[in-house]
C-alpha positions in Angstrom: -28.2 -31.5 -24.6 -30.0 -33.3 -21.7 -33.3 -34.1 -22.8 -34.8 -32.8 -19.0 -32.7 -29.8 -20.3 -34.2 -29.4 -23.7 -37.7 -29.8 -22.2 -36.6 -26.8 -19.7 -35.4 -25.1 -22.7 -38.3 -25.3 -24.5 -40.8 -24.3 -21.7 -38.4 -21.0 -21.4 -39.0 -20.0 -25.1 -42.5 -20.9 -25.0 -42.7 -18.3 -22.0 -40.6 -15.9 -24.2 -42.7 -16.6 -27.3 -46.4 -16.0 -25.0 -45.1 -12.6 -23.7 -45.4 -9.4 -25.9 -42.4 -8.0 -23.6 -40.2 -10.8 -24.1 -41.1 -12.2 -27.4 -37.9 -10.9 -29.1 -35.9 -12.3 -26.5 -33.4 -15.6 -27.0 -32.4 -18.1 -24.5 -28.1 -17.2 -23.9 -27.2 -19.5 -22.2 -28.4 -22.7 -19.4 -26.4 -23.4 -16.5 -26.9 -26.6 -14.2 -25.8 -27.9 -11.0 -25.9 -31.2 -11.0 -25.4 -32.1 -7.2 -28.9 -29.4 -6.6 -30.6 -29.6 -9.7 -30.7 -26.0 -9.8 -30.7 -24.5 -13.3 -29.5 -20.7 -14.1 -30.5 -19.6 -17.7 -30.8 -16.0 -19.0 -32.5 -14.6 -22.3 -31.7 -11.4 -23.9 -32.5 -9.1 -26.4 -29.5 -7.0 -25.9 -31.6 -4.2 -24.5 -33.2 -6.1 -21.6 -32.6 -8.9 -19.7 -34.7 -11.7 -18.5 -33.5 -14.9 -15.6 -34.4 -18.0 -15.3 -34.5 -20.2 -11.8 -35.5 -23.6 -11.7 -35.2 -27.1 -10.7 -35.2 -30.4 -12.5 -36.8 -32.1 -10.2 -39.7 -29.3 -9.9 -42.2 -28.1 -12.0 -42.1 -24.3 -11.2 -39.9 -21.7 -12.7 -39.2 -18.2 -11.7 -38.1 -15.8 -14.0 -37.2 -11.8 -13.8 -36.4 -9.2 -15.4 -32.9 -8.3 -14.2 -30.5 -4.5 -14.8 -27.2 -5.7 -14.8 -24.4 -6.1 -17.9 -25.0 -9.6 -19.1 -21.5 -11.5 -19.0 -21.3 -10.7 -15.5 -18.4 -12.0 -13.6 -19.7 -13.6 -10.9 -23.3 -14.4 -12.9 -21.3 -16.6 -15.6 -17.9 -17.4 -14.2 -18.7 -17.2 -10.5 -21.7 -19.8 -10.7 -19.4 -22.3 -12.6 -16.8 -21.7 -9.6 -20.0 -22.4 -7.4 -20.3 -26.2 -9.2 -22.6 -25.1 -12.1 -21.7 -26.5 -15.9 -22.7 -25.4 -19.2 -25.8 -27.0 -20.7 -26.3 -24.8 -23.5 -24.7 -21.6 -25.0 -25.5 -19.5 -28.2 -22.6 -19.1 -30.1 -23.7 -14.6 -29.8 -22.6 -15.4 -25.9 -19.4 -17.2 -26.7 -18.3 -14.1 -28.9 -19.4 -12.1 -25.8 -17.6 -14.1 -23.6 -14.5 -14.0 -26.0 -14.6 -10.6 -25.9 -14.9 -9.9 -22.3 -12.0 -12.2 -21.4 -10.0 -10.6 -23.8 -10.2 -7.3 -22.5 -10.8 -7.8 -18.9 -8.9 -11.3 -18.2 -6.5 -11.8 -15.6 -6.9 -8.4 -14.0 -10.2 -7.6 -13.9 -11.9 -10.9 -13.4 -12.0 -12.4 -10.2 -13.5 -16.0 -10.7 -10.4 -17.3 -12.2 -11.2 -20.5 -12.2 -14.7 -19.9 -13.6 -13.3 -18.5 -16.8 -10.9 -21.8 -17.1 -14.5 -24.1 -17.0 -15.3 -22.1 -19.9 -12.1 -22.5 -21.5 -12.4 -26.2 -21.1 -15.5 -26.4 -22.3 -14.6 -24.5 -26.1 -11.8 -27.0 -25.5 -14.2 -30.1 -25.3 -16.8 -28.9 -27.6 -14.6 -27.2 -30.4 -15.6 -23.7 -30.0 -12.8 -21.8 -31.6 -12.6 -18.1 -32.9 -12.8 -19.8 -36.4 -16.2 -21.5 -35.2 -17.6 -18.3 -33.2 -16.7 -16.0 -36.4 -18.4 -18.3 -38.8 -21.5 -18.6 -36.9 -21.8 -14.2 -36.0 -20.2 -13.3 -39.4 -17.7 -11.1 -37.3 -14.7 -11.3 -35.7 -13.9 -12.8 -32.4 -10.6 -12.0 -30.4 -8.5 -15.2 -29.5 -8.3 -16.2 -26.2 -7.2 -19.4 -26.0 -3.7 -18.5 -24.2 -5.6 -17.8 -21.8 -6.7 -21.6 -21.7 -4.4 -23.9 -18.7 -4.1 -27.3 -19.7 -4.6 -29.4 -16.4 -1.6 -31.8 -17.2 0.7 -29.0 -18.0 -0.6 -26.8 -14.3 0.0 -30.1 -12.7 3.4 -30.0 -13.7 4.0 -27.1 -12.6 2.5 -28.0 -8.9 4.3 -30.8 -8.8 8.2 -28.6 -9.8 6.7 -26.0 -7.4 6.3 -28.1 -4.3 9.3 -30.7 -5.1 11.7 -28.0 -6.1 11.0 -24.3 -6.2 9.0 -23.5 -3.2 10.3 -26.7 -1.0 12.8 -24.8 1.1 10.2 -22.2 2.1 7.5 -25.0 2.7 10.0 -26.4 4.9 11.1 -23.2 6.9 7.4 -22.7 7.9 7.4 -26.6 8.7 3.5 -26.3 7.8 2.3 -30.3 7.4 -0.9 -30.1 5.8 -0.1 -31.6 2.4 -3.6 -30.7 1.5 -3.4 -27.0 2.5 0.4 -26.8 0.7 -1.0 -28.3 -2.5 -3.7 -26.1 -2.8 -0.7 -23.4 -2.5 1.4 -24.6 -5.1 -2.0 -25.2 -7.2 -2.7 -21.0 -6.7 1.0 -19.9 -7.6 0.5 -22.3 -10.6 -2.3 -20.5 -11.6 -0.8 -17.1 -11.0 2.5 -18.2 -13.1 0.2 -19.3 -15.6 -1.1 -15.5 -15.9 2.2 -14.4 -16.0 4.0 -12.1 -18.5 6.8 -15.1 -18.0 5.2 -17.8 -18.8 3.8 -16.1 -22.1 7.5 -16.1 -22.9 7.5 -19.6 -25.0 10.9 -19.0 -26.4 12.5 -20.1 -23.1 11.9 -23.4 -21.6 9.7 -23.4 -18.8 11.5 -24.5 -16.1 13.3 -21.9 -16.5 10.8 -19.2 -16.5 9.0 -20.9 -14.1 12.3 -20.5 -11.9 12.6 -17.2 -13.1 9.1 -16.1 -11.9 9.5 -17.6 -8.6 12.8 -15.7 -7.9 11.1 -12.5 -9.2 8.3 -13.0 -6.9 9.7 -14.6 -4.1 8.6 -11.7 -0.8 4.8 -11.9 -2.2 5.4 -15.5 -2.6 5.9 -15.7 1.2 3.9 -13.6 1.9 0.9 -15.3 0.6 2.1 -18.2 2.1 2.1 -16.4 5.1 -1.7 -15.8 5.0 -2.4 -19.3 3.7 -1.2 -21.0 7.0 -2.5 -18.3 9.2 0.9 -17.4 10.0 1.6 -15.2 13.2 4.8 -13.8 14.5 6.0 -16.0 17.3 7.8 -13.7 20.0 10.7 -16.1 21.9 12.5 -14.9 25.0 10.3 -11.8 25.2 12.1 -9.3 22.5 13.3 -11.9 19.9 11.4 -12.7 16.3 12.7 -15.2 13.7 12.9 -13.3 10.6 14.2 -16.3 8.0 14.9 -20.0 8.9 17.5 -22.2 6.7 20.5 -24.6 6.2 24.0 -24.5 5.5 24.5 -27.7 4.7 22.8 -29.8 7.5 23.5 -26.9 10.0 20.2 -25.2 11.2 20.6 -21.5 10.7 18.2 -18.7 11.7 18.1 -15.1 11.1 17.0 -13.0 14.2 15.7 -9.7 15.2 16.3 -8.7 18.9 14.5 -5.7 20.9 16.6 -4.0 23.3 14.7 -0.9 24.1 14.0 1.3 21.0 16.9 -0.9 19.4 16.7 -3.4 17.0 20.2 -5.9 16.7 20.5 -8.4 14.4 21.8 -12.3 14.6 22.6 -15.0 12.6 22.0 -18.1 15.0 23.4 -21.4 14.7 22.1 -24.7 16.0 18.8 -23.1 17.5 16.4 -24.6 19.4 12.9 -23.9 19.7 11.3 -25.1 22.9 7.5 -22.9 23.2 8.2 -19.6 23.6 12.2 -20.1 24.3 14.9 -19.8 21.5 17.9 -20.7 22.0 21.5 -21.3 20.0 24.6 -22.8 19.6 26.5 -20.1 18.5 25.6 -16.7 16.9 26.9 -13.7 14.6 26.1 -10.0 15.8 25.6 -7.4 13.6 24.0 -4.9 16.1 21.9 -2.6 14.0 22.8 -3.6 10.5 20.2 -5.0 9.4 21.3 -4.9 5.6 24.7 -6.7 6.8 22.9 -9.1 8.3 20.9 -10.4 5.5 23.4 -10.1 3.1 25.6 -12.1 5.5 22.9 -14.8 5.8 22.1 -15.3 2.5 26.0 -16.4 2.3 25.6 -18.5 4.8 23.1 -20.1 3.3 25.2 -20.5 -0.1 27.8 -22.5 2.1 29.9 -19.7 2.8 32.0 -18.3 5.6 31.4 -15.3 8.6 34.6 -15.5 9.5 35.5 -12.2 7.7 32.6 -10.4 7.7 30.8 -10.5 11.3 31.3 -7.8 13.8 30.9 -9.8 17.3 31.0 -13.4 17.7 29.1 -15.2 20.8 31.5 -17.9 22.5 
């Protein structure tokens, strides 16, 4: 520990110590912010709950007694997503924190990366369910699948962006590497949670493939909302619902408004020029929507229309 730390710590239990309400009260756990200097600590009994706010470069401290459950998510987990790191924590809060990432964790927490600073941390500083168990005399759940090894997530990124997710990466034509890395880094993440990649008796390409192909609509979707996405209307009535190759060939998946109508086409060659679309050749498939997907996800496997499209544009 930091010796400005320990000198905080120590004025905190000499406050505890002075104070007949607080006297049977114990420091949990000190959080710091380096770049601020703003230090987070609370001191419990289990009954009550007492905070700490100070500075290292100040003399003051504020504390309070606060009503809320102590491993809060966005007290503990949230301020380490907000830059904070752990100075100190009693082994009692690592068997709390255990516990409440084992019963609430992915689901229920929402500073996800919070709760892998933790992990890293027991990681760095050997805090294990063997060490937590000896120190409380208990026993502490184990939670260390839970933990993401950074080299291993930035494998995944990297197969994600190079392989898995190009093609849709692509189709959006979105060139903000830094903006499509952070994407790849959050379906990473979200794999990483995964009832697939818990599977360790399959190789994890493969799962990873497999999780990808299971997700793939809410995979664009978030996408979607990561770019800021909006519908682009061309000619007045026409929407691109998929972009794609077959081979080299540029081939686009349309929706057309005629009227209350929808028809469907599979465009070839299209151009994009503002808010004009226009094509080479095209399949019609009228109002079969179904048809036409089917028929484009062929296309997009190299195959042929030739038998299957209702009206052909010349």
């Amino acid at each position: 520990m930091d010796k400005t730390i320990e000198k905080l710590k120590n004025k905190m239990e000499k406050i505890l110590k002075k104070s007949e309400d607080h006297r049977d009260k114990e420091i949990d756990y000190i959080l710091l912010n380096s770049k601020t200097g703003d230090v987070h600590a609370i001191a419990t009994n289990y009954d009550e709950i007492l905070e700490f706010n100070s500075n290292i470069k100040k003399s003051s401290m504020d504390y309070c007694e606060i009503f809320e459950a102590l491993f809060n998510d966005d007290d503990f987990f949230g301020k380490l997503e907000d830059g904070y790191h752990i100075e100190y924590i009693s082994m009692d809060s690592n068997y709390g924190l255990w516990n409440v990432i084992d019963e609430m964790y992915p689901t229920d927490i929402n500073n996800k990366l919070g709760v892998q600073k933790y992990l890293q941390y027991c990681k760095n500083n050997n805090i294990t369910k063997e060490t937590i168990d000896d120190a409380i005399k208990g026993r502490t759940p184990n939670i260390m699948h839970y933990y993401q090894d950074p080299l291993e997530k930035s494998y995944y990124i990297f197969i994600l962006g190079s392989d898995l997710v190009s093609d849709l990466i692509k189709k959006y034509d979105y060139k903000e590497n830094d903006i499509n890395y952070e994407f790849c880094s959050n379906l990473a993440t979200k794999f990483m949670e995964s009832r697939e990649y818990q599977n360790k008796s399959k190789q994890a390409y493969s799962q990873l493939e497999l999780w990808v192909d299971i997700n793939k609509s809410d995979i664009e979707e978030l996408y979607r909302q990561t770019i800021g996405y909006k519908e682009k209307v061309y000619n007045g009535n026409t929407i691109i619902i998929d972009k794609g190759y077959r081979k080299t060939d540029k081939v686009a998946l349309l929706e057309k408004t005629i009227g209350n109508q929808k028809e469907y086409i599979i465009a070839f060659h299209y151009q994009e020029d503002k808010d004009k679309l226009s094509w080479a050749y095209a399949y019609y498939f009228d109002k079969d929507k179904e048809k036409a997907i089917e028929s484009y996800d062929n296309v997009l496997n190299g195959g042929n229309l030739a038998d299957v499209f209702i009206n052909k544009e010349r």
